[in-house]
C-alpha positions, -999 to +999 in steps of 0.1 A: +051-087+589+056-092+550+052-128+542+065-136+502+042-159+485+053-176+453+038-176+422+037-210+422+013-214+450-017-203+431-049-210+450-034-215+481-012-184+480-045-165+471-066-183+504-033-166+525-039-131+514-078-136+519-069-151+555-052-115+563-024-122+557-003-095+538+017-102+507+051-081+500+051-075+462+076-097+442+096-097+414+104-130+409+090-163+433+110-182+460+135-173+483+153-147+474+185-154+499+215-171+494+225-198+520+253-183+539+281-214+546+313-209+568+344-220+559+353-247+584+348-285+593+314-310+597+331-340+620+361-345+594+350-329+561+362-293+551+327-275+540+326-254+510+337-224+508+310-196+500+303-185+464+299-150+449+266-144+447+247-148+412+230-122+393+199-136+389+196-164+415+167-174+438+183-192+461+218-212+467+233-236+489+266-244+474+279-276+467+264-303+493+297-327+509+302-358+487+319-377+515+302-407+529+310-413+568+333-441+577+317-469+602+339-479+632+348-513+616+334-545+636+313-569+637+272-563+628+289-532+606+278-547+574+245-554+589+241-516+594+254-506+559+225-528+543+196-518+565+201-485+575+213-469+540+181-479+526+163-450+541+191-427+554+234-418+551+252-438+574+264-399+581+233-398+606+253-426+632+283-407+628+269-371+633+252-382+665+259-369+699+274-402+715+238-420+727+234-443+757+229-479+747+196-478+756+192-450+735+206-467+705+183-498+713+154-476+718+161-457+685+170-487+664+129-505+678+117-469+662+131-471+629+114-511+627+084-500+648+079-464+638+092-462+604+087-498+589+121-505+586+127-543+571+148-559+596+145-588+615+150-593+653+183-613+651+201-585+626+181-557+651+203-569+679+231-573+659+228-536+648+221-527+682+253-545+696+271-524+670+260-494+680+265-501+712+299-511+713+308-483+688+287-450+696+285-447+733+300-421+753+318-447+769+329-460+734+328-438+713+367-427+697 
């Protein structure tokens, strides 16, 4: 097994070849593969098509999707623009398999819990409310 270690690990890169582990000689560091992207659709947005490769290049993804999901429009939906794009896209509701409410309550207590999200307890069960009557299998559109 070859494992490529870049230049720019240094030290670290020189305690993984004294560990055993081999190194595969390199001409330049990183990856040295191009992200391979299908022509096709992510929920409603077309994805890029692939590029020709580059001479030259280390690694590639393409152009990322510069669309921004649309909420289901009710109420508590403002509530979840303000509190939930502080960490993360709104993209992550929509791109969810559609979760049991108690799912969405349960997930919504680990972003406050978990991963110190700011909210309060009334906006919390707003949001959950939201979710709940938007994202559900037996809601969901």
């Amino acid at each position: 097994m070859n494992i490529r270690i870049p230049s720019c690990l240094g030290a670290i890169g020189l305690a993984l070849l004294s560990a055993g582990f081999p190194a595969q000689a390199q001409t330049r560091p990183g990856l040295e593969s191009a992200g391979v992207y299908a022509d096709g659709t992510l929920g409603m947005a077309q994805q890029p098509a692939r590029g020709a490769a580059q001479s030259g290049s280390v690694f590639r993804v393409g152009q990322w999707p510069t669309y921004t999901a649309e909420l289901a429009p009710g109420k508590g939906r403002d509530l979840v623009l303000a509190h939930c794009m502080m960490c993360h896209s709104v993209t992550y509701v929509t791109m969810q398999p559609p979760l049991s409410a108690a799912t969405w309550s349960a997930e919504v207590h680990k972003m406050i819990t978990a991963l110190g999200a700011p909210i309060n307890q009334a906006d919390a069960q707003e949001i959950i409310a939201y979710l709940q009557a938007h994202y559900t299998p037996e809601t969901r559109k």
